[in-house]
C-alpha positions, 0 to 999 in steps of 0.5 A: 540497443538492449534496454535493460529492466529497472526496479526501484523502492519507492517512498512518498508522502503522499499529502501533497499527491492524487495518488499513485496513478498518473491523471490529468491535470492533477499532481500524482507519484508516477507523473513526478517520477516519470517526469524525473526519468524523461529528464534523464533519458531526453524521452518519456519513460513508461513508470509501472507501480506495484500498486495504485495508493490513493489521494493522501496515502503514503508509502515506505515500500511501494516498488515500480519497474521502468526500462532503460536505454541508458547505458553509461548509468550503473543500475545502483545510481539511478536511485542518487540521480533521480533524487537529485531531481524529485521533489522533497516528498518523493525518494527513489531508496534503492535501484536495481535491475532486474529480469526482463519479464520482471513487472511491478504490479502483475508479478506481486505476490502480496501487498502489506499496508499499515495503518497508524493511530494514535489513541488515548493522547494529544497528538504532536502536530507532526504526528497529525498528518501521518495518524489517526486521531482517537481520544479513547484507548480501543481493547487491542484484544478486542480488535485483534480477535475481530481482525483474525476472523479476516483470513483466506479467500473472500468476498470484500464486498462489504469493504468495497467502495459503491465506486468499485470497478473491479470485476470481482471483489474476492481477494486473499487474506494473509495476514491481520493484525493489531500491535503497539509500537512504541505509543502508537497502534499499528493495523497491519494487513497482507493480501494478494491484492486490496479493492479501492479504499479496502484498507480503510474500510476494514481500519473503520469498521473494527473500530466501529465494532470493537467500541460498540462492542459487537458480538462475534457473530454480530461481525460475521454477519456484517462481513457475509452480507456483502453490503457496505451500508452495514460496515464501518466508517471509511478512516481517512487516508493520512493514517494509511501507508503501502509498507511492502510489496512481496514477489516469487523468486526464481525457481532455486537449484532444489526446484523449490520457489521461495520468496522474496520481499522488496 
């Protein structure tokens, strides 16, 4: 029987969760997925997401792949019929199939995370367990031109945790930026691919920097120093949500790749 290739868009709160990745003993967004899928087809599914977010981070945009040998289910209706069975901080918010050679994590072209904060007010109770917390107003000017200097291929040692495993710590940056949207601050960030807590890491030490107002080249050195003793504070998980995942298209008639967003 020919299994056909789910990709599905994910969104979670991930308060309640260890994270994306399935361990032992401990509640996790792809065992509470996988649960619902072996629910569904009678056998354990293998879920493969495009990134492994950690204990506390959320997500809006997270995107996994799953194979099917479920027939008499259109690929559209397994976003209703796994709802039906997630717990309220898990939703399936599209389903569709996809190539066969198609992979969540290795075929991500890009990851894009923001970070929120509220700065300079009280905090609703509710906005508490989804932002940062901060009694001043940092300079967004001052952020922004700290963060632009964050670009290209580089070595992210200095934004790695001492439990980093990854072989190499060089990634590439698309994208930095500091906005507002509506009352809240927002940091945004592109790249290839992000070294455990990176993103935190970064989020920690521009605001680190920017209020004991660092010189440029004062920052320039702590980033060329590869050494996480010089960076900022790690911010905590809660403010911090995978927002998109971007993979290469097919090949289109002119011959030309384009991109697409999911």
């Amino acid at each position: 029987m020919t299994e056909r290739n789910i990709k599905l868009l994910i969104a979670y709160d991930g308060t309640d969760f260890c994270g994306w990745q399935k361990q032992n003993d401990r509640r996790t967004v792809q065992e509470c997925i996988e649960k619902a899928l072996e629910k569904l087809h009678k056998h354990p599914v293998r879920l493969t997401g495009a990134g492994r977010t950690d204990a506390g981070v959320h997500s809006t945009g997270q995107v996994a792949n799953f194979y099917t040998d479920i027939q008499t289910i259109s690929p559209k209706r397994f976003a209703p019929a796994l709802n039906s069975i997630l717990p309220q901080d898990v939703s399936i918010l599209s389903a569709e199939e996809t190539a066969d050679d198609f992979h969540a994590r290795f075929g991500a072209r890009s990851r894009t995370y923001q970070y929120r904060i509220i700065a300079g007010r009280s905090a609703f109770p509710h906005e508490r367990r989804y932002h940062l917390c901060l009694r001043r107003r940092p300079s967004v000017v001052r952020l922004n031109t700290l963060a632009h200097l964050l670009h290209g291929e580089m070595d992210c040692s200095t934004f790695a945790s001492l439990k980093n495993q990854n072989e190499s710590r060089y990634r590439y940056i698309y994208h930095t930026v500091f906005f507002v949207q509506g009352d809240c601050l927002i940091f945004e960030i592109t790249a290839n691919a992000f070294l455990w807590k990176m993103v935190r890491s970064i989020v920690g030490t521009l605001l680190f920097y920017e209020e004991k107002g660092a010189s440029l080249a004062e920052f320039v050195a702590t980033v060329n120093s590869l050494d996480r003793s010089k960076a900022g504070p790690t911010a905590p998980a809660h403010g911090l949500f995978l927002q998109r995942v971007d993979y290469p298209s097919r090949v289109s008639d002119t011959g030309r790749a384009c991109w697409t967003t999911s």
